[in-house]
C-alpha positions in Angstrom: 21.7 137.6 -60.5 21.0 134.0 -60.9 17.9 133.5 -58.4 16.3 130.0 -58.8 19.1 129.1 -61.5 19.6 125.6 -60.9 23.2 123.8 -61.7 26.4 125.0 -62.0 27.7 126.5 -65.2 31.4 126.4 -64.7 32.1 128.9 -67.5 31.1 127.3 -70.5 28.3 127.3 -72.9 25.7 124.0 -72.6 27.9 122.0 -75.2 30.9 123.0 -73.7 29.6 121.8 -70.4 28.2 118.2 -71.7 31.4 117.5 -73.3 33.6 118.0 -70.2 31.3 115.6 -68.6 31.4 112.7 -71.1 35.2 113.2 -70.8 35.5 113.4 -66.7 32.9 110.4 -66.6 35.7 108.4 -69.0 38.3 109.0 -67.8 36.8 108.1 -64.1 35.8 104.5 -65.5 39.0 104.5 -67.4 41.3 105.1 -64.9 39.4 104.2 -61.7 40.3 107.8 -60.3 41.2 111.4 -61.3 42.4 114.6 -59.9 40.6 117.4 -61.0 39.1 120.9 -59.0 36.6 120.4 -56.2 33.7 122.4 -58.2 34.2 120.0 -61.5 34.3 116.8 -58.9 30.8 118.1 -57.1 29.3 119.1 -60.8 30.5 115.2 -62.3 29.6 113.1 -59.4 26.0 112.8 -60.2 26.2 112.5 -64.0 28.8 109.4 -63.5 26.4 107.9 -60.5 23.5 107.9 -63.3 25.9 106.2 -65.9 26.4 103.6 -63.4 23.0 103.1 -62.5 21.7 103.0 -66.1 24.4 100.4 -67.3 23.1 97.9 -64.4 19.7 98.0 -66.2 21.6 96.1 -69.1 18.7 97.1 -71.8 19.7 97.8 -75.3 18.4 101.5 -74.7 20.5 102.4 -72.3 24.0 100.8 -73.7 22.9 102.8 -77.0 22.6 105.8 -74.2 25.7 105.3 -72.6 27.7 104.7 -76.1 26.5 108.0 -77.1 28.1 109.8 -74.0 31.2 107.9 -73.3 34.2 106.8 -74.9 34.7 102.8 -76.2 37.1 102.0 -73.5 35.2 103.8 -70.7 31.8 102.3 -72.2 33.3 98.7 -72.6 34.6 98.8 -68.9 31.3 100.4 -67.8 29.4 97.4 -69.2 31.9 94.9 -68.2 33.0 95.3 -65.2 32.5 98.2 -63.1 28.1 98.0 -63.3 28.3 94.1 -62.5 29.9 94.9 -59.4 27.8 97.2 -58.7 24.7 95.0 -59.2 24.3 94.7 -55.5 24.3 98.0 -54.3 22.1 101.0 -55.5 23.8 104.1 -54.7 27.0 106.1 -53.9 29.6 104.7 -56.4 31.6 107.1 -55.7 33.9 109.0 -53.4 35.1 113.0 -53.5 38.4 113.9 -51.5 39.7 117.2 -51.1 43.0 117.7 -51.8 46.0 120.7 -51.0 44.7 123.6 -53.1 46.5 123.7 -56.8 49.9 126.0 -56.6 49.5 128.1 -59.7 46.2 129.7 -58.8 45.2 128.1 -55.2 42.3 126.6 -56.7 40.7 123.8 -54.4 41.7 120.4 -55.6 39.6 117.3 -55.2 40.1 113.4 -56.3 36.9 111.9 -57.4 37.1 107.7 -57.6 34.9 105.0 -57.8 34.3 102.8 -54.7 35.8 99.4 -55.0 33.2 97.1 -56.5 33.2 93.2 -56.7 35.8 92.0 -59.3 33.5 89.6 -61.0 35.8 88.4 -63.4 35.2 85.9 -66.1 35.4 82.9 -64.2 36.2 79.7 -66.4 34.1 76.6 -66.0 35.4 73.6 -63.9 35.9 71.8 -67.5 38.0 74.4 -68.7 40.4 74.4 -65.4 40.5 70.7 -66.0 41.1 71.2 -69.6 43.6 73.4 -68.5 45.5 70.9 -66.2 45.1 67.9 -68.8 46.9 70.1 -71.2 49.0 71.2 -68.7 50.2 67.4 -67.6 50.4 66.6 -71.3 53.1 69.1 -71.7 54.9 68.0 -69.1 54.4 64.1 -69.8 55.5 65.5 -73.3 59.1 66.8 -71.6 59.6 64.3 -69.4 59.5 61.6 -72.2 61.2 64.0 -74.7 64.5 64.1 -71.8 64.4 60.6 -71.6 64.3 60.0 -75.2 66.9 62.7 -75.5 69.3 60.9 -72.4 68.8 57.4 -73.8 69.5 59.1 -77.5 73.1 59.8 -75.5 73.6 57.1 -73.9 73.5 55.1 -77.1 75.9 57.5 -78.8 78.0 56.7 -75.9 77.7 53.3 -76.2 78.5 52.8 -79.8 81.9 55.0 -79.7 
């Protein structure tokens, strides 16, 4: 009997069990989403909820932590993206919903995905956009003289035969 056991096992030994959550709580920041059973979606949500939370303390301590547990792309997104748009809010990150039960062995399905969070992309400075459009008006000042150059190149070869 497991009286005042705390946590779930799910089968596996302690390392066993560590491992499949560093590689659920990737591939959730990876892909945004994942399908997996309803017990490993209840056992990962609060691991990935503390990744979250610990990447929006932006120490060196805790990007060490976190590039420890997860992968490079899942840790670079983490950092990046997903714990920026987060910044605002300071719990539930994520979302569990059930799914038709799995055919070969009617196990209960689940999708566990992250909540959408603020895209707070790299926004360029106002003098890069206008760097942007200078260059942009130089290459077309740079066409439109090279057509005329090339139509009065052709209208002289006209003229002369």
């Amino acid at each position: 009997m497991r009286h005042l056991a705390f946590g779930r096992k799910l089968g596996r030994d302690t390392n066993a069990r560590k491992a499949l959550l560093a590689n659920l709580a990737s591939s959730l920041f990876i892909n945004g989403a994942i399908v997996t059973t309803l017990v490993k979606a209840k056992f990962a949500r609060p691991y990935v909820e503390k990744l979250i939370t610990q990447a929006k303390s932006n120490k060196l301590t805790s990007k060490r932590l976190l590039a420890s547990v997860l992968a490079r792309q899942a840790f670079i997104k983490l950092n990046a993206e997903i714990a920026p748009g987060f910044a605002q809010k300071t719990s539930g990150y994520t979302r569990i919903i059930k799914l038709r039960p799995r055919a070969g062995d009617n196990a209960p399905m689940a999708r566990i995905e992250l909540l959408p969070w603020e895209k707070k992309a790299i926004i360029e400075s106002p003098e890069k956009k206008k760097k942007v459009s200078v260059t942009s008006a130089v290459t077309n000042q740079r066409q439109s003289l090279l057509k005329s150059a090339q139509a009065k190149s052709a209208k002289s070869k006209n003229e002369k035969h």
